[in-house]
C-alpha positions, 0 to 999 in steps of 0.5 A: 676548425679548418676550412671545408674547402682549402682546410685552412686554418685562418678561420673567422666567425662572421656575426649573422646566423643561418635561418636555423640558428647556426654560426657562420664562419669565412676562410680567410686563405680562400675566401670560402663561407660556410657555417657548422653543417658545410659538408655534412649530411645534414647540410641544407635541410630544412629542421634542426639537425638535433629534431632530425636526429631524434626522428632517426632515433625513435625510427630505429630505435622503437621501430615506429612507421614512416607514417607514425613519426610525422603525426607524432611531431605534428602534434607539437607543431612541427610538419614534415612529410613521411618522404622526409623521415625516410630520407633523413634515414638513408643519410643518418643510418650509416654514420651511426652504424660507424659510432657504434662499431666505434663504440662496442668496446663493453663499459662498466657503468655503476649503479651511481652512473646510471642514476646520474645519465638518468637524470641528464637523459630526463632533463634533455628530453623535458627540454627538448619538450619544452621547446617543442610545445612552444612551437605548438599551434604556430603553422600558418600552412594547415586550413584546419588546425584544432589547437589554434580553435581549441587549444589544448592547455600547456599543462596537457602539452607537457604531459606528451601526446601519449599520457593518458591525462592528455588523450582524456583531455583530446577525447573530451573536447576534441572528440579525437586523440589524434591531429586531423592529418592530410588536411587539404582545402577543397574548390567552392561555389558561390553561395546562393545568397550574396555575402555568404562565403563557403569554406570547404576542407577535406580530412583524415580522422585516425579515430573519429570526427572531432564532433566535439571540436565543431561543438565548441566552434559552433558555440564560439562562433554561433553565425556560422553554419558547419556540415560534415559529410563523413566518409568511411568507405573510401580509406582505411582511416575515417575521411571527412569534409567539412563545409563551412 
């Protein structure tokens, strides 16, 4: 490894990591610290480099819409803004434009080649999963998150938002296969009797109002008193508000 500024190669690895989990390292010649993304594309952004790279991929790859990335990965907990994907794919295009030029020399692949990237291929995504569920129903930003009311078991979690066990599984107890998005808290009025609070929260819904969601919030928490006022004019997508 050699220095980012100097290209030294008196390097020594400091033993505090980045907030996302990368090495440190400090030029011993100039004194400059950097950790593994100094310099590169990715440096300073927010997510992981490989979540970032996965998005770009699935993006060009199976030509999903700026809009339908974020709402896929939101269902397993991580949030991110359309702005963002494109922006991630201004600064990953190119370079990988280069490794495949790189690359066009044909390769022969045998039958017992493939099996074996298959199955690489198969576990690298089952991790990648894996560790993606795990952070499902940790994000403290959004006022109205279905999966910390009615969390959807981790067996349905490793089946993927896109089987069909899963979408039968949303449907029965949230009354909508899709994550609310846009989710936004709304000012309130002081309630009319003293020790009363209100709690009002606007929505998009992709296919309905999650009826069956606020079903199962009622039964658990019988003293509160809910009212959704459904708006289907306004926007392509069903929006609500929720009073609470």
């Amino acid at each position: 490894m050699e220095c980012v500024a100097c290209g030294g190669a008196a390097i020594s690895e400091r033993p505090e990591r980045t907030a996302q989990g990368y090495r440190r390292f400090r030029c011993r010649d100039c004194g400059m610290q950097f950790n593994e993304r100094t310099g590169g594309s990715l440096n300073r952004t927010q997510y992981p480099s490989d979540v970032i790279a996965l998005v770009v991929f699935w993006r060009l790859r199976y030509k999903l819409s700026l809009r339908d990335l974020p709402e896929m990965f939101l269902l397993r907990g991580i949030e991110f803004t359309y702005e963002a994907v494109r922006d991630w794919e201004a600064k990953l295009t190119p370079s990988l434009i280069d490794n495949l030029r790189r690359r066009r020399a044909p390769r022969r692949l045998s039958i017992a080649g493939a099996r074996a990237l298959a199955v690489q291929l198969r576990a690298a995504v089952d991790t990648r999963h894996g560790a993606l569920c795990a952070w499902v129903g940790r994000n403290r930003g959004c006022p109205l998150d279905l999966h910390a009311l009615v969390p959807i078991p981790p067996a349905i979690l490793r089946r993927g938002p896109d089987d069909p066990v899963s979408l039968a599984w949303l449907w029965e107890h949230w009354g909508t296969t899709w994550v609310l998005r846009h989710v936004r808290e709304l000012p309130t009025r002081p309630g009319r009797r003293r020790g009363l609070a209100r709690f009002r929260v606007e929505f998009y819904s992709a296919d309905w109002t999650p009826w069956r969601a606020l079903t199962a919030m009622r039964a658990r928490w019988p003293s509160l008193r809910f009212e959704v006022w459904p708006d289907y004019a306004s926007d392509p997508a069903p929006s609500d508000v929720l009073n609470g």
